[in-house]
C-alpha positions as CSV (number, residue, x, y, z in Angstrom):
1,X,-26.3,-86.0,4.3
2,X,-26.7,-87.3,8.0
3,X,-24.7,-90.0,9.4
4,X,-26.4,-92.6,10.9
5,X,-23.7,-93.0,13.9
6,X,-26.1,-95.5,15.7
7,X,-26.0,-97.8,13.1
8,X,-22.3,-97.6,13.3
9,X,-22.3,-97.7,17.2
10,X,-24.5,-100.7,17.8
11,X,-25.0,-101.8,21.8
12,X,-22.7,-104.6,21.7
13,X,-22.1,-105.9,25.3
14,X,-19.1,-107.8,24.0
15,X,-17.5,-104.7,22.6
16,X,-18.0,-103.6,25.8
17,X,-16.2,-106.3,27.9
18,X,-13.1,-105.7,25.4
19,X,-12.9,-102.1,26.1
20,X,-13.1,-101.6,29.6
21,X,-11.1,-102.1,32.2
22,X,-12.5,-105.3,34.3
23,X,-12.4,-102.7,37.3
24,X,-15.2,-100.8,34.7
25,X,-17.1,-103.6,33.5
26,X,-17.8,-105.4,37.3
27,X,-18.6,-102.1,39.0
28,X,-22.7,-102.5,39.6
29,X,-24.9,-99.8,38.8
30,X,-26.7,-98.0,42.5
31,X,-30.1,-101.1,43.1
32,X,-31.4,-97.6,44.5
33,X,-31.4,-95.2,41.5
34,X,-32.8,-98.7,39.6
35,X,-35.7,-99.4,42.0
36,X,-36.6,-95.3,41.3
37,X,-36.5,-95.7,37.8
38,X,-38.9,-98.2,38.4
39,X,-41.0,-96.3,40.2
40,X,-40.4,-93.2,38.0
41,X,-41.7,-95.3,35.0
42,X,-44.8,-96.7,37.2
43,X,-45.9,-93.5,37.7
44,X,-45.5,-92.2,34.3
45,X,-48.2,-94.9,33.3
46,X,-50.5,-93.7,35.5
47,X,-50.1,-96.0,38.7
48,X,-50.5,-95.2,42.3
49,X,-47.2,-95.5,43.8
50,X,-46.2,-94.2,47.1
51,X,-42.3,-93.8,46.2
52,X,-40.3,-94.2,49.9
53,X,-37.1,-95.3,47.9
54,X,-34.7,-92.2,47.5
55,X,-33.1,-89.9,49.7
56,X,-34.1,-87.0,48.2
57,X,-36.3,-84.1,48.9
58,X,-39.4,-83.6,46.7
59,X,-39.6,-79.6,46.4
60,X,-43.5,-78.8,46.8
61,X,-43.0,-81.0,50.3
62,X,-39.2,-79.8,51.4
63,X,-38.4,-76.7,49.6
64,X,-34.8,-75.6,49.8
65,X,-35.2,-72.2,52.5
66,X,-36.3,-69.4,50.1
67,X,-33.6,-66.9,51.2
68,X,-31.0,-69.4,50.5
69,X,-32.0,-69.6,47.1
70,X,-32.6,-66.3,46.1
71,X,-28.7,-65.6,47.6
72,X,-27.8,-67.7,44.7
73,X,-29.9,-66.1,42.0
74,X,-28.2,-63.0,43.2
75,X,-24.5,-64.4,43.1
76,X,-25.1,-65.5,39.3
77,X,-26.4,-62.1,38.7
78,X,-23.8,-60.7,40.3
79,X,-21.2,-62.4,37.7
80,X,-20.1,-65.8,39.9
81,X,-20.2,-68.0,37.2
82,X,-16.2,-68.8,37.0
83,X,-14.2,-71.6,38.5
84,X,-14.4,-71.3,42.2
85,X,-10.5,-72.0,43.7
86,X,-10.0,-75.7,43.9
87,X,-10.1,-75.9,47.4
88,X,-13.5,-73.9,47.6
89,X,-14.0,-70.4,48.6
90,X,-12.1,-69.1,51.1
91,X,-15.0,-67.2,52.7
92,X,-17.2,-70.1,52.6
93,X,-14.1,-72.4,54.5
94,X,-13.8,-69.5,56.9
95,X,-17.9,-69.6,57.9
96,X,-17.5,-73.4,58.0
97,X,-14.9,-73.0,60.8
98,X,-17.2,-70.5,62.5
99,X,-20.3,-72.4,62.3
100,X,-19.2,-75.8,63.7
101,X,-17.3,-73.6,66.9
102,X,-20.6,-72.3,67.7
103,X,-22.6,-76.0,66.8
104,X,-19.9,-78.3,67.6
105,X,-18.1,-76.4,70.1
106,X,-14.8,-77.4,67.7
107,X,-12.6,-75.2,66.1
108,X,-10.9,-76.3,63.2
109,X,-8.1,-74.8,61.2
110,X,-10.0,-73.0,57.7
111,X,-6.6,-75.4,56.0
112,X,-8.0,-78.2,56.8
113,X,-10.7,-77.6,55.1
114,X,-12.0,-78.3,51.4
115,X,-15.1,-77.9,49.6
116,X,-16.8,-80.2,46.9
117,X,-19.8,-80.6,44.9
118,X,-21.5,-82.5,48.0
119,X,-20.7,-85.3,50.3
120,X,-20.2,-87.9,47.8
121,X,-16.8,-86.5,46.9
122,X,-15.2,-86.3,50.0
123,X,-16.1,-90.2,50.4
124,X,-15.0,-91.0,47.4
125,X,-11.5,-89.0,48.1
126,X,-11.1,-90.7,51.4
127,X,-11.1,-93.9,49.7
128,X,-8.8,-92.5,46.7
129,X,-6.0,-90.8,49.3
130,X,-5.5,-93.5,52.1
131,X,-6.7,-96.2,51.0
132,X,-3.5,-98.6,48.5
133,X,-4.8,-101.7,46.3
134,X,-5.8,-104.4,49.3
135,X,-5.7,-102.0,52.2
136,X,-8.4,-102.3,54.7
137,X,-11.5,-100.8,54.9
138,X,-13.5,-101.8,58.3
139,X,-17.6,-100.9,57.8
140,X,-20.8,-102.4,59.0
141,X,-23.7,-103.3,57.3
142,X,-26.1,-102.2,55.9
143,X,-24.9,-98.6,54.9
144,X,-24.8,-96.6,51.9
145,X,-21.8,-97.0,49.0
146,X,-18.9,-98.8,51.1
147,X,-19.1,-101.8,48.5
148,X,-19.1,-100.0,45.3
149,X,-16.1,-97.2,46.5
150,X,-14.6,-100.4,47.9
151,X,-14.7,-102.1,44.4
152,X,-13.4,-99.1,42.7
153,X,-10.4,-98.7,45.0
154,X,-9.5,-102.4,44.9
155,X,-9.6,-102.3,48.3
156,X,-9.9,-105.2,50.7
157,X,-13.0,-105.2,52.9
158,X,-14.1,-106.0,56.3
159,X,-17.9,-105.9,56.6
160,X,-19.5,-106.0,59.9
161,X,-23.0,-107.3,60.7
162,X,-24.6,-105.3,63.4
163,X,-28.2,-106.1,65.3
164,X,-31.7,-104.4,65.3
165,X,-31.1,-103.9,68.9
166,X,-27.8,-102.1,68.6
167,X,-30.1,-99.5,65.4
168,X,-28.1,-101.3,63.6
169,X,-24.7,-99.8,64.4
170,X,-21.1,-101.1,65.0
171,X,-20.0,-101.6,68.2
172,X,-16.1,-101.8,69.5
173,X,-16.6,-105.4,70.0
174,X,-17.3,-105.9,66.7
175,X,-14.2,-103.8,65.3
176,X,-11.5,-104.7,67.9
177,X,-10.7,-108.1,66.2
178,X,-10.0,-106.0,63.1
179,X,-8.4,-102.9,63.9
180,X,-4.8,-103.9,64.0
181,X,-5.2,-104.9,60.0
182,X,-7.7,-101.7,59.2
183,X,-6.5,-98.8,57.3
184,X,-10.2,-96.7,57.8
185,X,-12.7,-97.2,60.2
186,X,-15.9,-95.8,58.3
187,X,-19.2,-94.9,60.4
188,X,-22.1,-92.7,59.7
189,X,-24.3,-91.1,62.1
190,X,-27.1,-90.8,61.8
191,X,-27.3,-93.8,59.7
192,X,-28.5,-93.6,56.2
193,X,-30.2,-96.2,55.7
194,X,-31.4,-96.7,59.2
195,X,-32.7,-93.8,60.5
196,X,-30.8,-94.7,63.6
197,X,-27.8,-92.8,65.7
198,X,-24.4,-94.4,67.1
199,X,-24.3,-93.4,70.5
200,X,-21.7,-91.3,73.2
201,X,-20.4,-94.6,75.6
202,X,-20.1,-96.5,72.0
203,X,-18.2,-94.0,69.8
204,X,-16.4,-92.9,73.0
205,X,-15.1,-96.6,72.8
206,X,-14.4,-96.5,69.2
207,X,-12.7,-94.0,69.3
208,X,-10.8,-94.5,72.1
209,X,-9.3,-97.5,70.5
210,X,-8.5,-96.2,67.6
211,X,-6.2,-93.6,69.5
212,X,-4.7,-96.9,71.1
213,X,-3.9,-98.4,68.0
214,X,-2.6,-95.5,66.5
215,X,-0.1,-95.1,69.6
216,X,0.9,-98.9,68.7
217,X,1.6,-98.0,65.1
218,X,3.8,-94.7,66.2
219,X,6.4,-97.0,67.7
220,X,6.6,-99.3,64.5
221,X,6.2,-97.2,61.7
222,X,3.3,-98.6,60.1
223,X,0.7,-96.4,58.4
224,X,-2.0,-94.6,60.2
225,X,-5.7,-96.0,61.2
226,X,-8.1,-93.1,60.3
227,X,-11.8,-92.8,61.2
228,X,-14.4,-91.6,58.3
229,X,-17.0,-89.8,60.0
230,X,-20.0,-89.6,57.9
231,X,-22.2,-87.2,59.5
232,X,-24.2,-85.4,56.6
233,X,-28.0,-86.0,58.3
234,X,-26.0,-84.3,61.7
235,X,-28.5,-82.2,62.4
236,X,-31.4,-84.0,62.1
237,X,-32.4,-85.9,64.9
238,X,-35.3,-86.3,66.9
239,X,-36.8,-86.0,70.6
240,X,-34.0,-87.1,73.2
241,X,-31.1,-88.5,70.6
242,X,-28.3,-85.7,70.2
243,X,-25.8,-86.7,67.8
244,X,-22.2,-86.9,68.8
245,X,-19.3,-85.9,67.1
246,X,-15.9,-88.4,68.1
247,X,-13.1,-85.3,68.7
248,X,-15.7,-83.8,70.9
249,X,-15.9,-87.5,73.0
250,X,-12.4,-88.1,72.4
251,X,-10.2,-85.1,71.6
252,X,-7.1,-87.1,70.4
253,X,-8.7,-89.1,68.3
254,X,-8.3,-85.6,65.8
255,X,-5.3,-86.4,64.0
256,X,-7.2,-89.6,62.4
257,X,-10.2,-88.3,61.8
258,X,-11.7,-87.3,58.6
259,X,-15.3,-85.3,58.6
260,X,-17.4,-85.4,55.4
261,X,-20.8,-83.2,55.8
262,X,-22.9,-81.2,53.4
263,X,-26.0,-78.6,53.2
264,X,-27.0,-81.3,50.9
265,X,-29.4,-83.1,53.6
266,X,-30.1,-80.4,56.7
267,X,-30.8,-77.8,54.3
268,X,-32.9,-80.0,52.0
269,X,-31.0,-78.5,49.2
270,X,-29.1,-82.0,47.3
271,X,-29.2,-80.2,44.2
272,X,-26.6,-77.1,45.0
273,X,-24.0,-79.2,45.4
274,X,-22.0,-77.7,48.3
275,X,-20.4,-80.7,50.2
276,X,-17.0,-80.5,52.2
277,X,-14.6,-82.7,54.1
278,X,-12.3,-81.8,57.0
279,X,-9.1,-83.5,57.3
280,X,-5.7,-83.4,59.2
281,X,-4.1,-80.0,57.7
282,X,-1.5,-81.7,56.4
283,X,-3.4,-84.1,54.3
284,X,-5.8,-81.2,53.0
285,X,-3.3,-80.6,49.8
286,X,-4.0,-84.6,48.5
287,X,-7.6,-84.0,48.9
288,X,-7.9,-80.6,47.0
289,X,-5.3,-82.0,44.2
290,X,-8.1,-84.5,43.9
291,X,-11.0,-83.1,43.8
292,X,-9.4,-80.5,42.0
293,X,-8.6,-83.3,38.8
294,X,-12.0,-84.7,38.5
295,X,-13.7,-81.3,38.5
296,X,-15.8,-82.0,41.3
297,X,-16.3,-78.5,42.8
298,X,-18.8,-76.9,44.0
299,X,-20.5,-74.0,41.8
300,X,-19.2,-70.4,42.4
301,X,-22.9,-69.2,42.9
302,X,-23.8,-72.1,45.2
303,X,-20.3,-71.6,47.5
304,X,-21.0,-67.6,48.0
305,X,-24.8,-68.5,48.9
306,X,-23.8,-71.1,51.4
307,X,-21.5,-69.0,53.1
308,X,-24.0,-66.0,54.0
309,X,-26.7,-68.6,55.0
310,X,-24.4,-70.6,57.3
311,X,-24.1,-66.9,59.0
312,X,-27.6,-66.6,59.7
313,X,-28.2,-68.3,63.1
314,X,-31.6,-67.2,63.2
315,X,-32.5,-68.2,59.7
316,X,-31.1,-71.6,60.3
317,X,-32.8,-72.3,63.5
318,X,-36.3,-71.3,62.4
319,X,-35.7,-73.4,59.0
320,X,-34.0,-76.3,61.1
321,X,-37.0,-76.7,63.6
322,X,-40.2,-76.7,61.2
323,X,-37.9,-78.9,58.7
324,X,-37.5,-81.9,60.9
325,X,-41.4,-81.6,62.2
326,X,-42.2,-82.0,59.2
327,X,-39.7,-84.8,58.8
328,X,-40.4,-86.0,61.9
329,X,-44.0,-86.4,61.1
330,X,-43.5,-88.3,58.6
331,X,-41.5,-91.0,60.4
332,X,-43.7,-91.3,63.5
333,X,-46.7,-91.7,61.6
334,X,-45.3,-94.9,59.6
335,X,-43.8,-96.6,62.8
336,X,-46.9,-95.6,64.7
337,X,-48.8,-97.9,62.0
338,X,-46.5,-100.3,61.7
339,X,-46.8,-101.0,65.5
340,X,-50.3,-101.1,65.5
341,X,-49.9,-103.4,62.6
342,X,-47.7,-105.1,64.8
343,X,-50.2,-105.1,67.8
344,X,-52.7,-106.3,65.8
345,X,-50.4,-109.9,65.1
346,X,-49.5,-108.8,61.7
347,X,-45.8,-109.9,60.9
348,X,-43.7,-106.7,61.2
349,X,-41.9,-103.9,63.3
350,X,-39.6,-101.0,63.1
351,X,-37.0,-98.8,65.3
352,X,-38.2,-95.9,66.3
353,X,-36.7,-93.0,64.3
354,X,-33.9,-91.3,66.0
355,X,-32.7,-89.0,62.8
356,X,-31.9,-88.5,59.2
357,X,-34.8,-89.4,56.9
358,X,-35.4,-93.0,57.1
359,X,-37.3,-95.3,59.0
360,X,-36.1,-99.2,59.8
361,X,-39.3,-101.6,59.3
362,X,-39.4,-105.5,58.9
363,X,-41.8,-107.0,56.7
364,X,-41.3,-110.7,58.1
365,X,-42.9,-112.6,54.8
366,X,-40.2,-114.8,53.4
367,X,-41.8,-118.5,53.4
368,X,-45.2,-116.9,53.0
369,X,-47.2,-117.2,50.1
370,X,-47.7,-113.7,48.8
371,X,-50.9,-112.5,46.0
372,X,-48.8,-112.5,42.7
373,X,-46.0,-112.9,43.8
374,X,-45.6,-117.0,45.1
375,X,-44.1,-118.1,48.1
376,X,-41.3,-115.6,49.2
377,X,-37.7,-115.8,48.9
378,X,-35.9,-112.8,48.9
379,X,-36.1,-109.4,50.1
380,X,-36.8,-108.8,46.1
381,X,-40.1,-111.1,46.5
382,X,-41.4,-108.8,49.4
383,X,-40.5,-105.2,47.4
384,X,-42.4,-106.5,44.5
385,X,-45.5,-107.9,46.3
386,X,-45.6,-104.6,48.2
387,X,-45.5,-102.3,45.0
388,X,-47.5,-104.4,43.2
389,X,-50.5,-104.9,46.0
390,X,-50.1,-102.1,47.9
391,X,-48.3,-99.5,45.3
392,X,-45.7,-98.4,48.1
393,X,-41.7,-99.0,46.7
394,X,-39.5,-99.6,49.5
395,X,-35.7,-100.3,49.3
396,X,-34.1,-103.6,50.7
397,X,-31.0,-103.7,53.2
398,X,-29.2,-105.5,50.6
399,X,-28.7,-102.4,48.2
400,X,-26.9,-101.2,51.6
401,X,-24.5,-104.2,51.9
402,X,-26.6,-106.8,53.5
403,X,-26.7,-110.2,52.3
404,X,-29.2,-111.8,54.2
405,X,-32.8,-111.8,53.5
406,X,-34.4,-110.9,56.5
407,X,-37.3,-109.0,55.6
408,X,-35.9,-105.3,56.7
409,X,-36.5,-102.3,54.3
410,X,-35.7,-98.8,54.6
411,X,-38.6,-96.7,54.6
412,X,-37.6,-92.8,53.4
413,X,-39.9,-89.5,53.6
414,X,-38.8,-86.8,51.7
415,X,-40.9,-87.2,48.6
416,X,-44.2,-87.8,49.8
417,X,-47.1,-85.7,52.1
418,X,-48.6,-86.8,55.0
419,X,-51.9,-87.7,53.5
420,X,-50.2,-89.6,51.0
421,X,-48.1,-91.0,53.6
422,X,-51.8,-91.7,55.8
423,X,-53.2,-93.6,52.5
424,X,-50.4,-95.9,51.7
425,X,-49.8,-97.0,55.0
426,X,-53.9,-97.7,54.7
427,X,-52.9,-99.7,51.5
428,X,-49.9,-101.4,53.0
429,X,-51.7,-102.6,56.0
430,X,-54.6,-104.2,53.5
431,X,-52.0,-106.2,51.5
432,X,-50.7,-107.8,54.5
433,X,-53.9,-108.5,55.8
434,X,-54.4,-110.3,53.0
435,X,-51.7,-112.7,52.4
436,X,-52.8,-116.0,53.9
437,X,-51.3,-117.4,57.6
């Protein structure tokens, strides 16, 4: 006899509001994994679709580097399948401290560092460890997850609206009337989804002030301000733009800051898993004890590969360099168009790329009457017309944060080849021409 348990189970969205907790039930689903699934199901019917909507790395573009792969084929032959310690492998904490002193020029204690099953846990921990029910969080917009962690933590939030001209980025003048209530400062560099990098002279300031306020809050006794520094695309950036790290600008600022970086992006390897943070030693035990209860390690296999390959200099180098030409290629190609697009009086532009994966490019269509579509509204009125007319899916600014339609989408490369790239671009340029002035 077989039990029919879905007949027993039925999808009842009441049922659901009953059971969970309200925190459960009003937490939103990623728009970005939905707009994929779109795509994904698109695709599966046959369509041209020219999919620029997830950070990710398609593997017959961006293979993970060969050796580092086969180093974990060999660790899970050699027997690492078992629980790695909860704080990550010491080996692999040790090369971490070795490979940012001889990138970064910094030396951190191995104790203050942890490892984790990618970047997302470290966030997330950041949020669970310092942040109370209505403490601060200070972030711009647009940028990836602040709402949703935010809304899990019962946090209170201060969201920032930055400017095209500054790449999108915070500046101090937009923090300084907020710092003396913010618990955590949070900025990402280079900017996912921007494709943009904060600068020296304006993280120098940041920083600088946050040292300031911290001094203030030493002679009352209040709780710390503390920076989350983001920088998981670090080494990808492109022609003159260097990124910056704020200790290196602003030594004292160390105590406050928290790092959160991965192989995840840089090594185009999201699906290993090997994420870590780097905190103030003595905060390190919280962060472990955390990650340690939701199981989000890192595997065994993937720990003992990462730490031979961050060893090979050589390896790295040669793997770094033809990675981001390739990336790199990518990204000039669509802003090239879109200026000549531009030049040509259609209605949009784009910021040059200055790192990670992305691309900044306005579609200025709202008011216009757009093939299929109507006259435009929303962001959501321009993704659709474009997928629909010109089968490219492109994510809005708003499943970063942003509010506002203004037209701005974030255009990402790591799923798609250049001559696909070349024909959509083709397409795109078509459909515009034909929506009427």
């Amino acid at each position: 006899m077989v039990i029919d348990v879905s007949a027993l189970t039925p999808n009842d969205p009441t049922f659901a509001a009953r059971a969970l907790t309200v925190n459960a039930h009003t937490l939103q689903g990623s728009q970005i994994l939905g707009i994929a699934a779109q795509v994904r199901a698109l695709k599966a019917q046959g369509l041209l679709v020219c999919d620029l909507t997830v950070g990710d790395f398609a593997p017959a573009h961006f293979p993970t580097p060969e050796a580092l792969r086969q180093k974990v084929t060999d660790a899970l032959n050699a027997g690492h399948t078992n629980y790695p310690p909860s704080d990550g492998l010491p080996e692999l904490r040790q090369a971490i401290v070795r490979f940012y002193e001889e990138r970064l020029g910094l030396r951190f204690p191995v104790e203050a560092i942890y490892i984790a099953s990618g970047a997302r846990p470290p966030l997330y921990a950041t949020y669970r460890c310092l942040l109370e029910e209505g403490d601060t969080l200070v972030y711009a917009v647009p940028s990836w997850n602040n709402d949703y962690y935010v809304h899990l933590n019962k946090a209170r939030e201060v969201v920032l609206p930055t400017r095209a001209e500054d790449g999108f980025m915070p500046t101090l003048a937009l923090i300084a009337p907020h710092i003396q209530e913010a618990r955590v400062i949070h900025l990402n560099s280079p900017l996912n989804p921007c494709g943009t990098a904060i600068s020296a002279p304006v993280l120098k300031e940041i920083c600088e002030a946050i040292v300031a306020e911290n001094r203030r809050r030493d002679t009352t006794g209040e709780r710390p301000l503390f920076l989350l520094y983001d920088m998981v695309y670090w080494p990808l950036t492109f022609g003159d733009v260097q990124h910056v790290n704020p200790i290196s600008l602003v030594p004292e600022v160390a105590p406050y800051t928290i790092i959160v970086d991965a192989i995840s992006k840089w090594c185009s390897a999201t699906g290993l898993r090997v994420g870590w943070g780097v905190v103030p030693v003595s905060l390190q035990g919280a962060f472990k004890n955390l990650i340690g209860h939701i199981g989000a390690w890192a595997p065994r296999a993937e720990q003992v590969a990462t730490t031979w390959y961050l060893g090979q200099t050589e390896l790295m180098n040669t793997f770094t360099v033809e990675f981001k030409a390739k990336i790199q290629a990518r990204l000039d190609l669509i802003h090239r168009r879109l200026t000549e697009m531009a030049a040509a009086g259609l209605p949009v532009r784009s910021i040059e790329p200055q790192g990670a994966i992305y691309l900044s490019g306005q579609l200025s269509l709202l008011g216009r009457e757009l093939p299929g579509v109507g006259v435009a509204k929303t962001n959501e009125d321009i993704r659709r017309f474009l997928l629909q007319s010109a089968g490219v899916a492109l994510v809005p600014f708003q499943a970063f944060g942003l509010k506002e339609d203004t037209g701005w989408f974030r255009f990402s490369v790591g799923a798609v080849g250049v001559e696909e790239l070349a024909a959509a671009m083709d397409r795109l340029e078509a459909a515009l021409r034909a929506v009427p002035t």
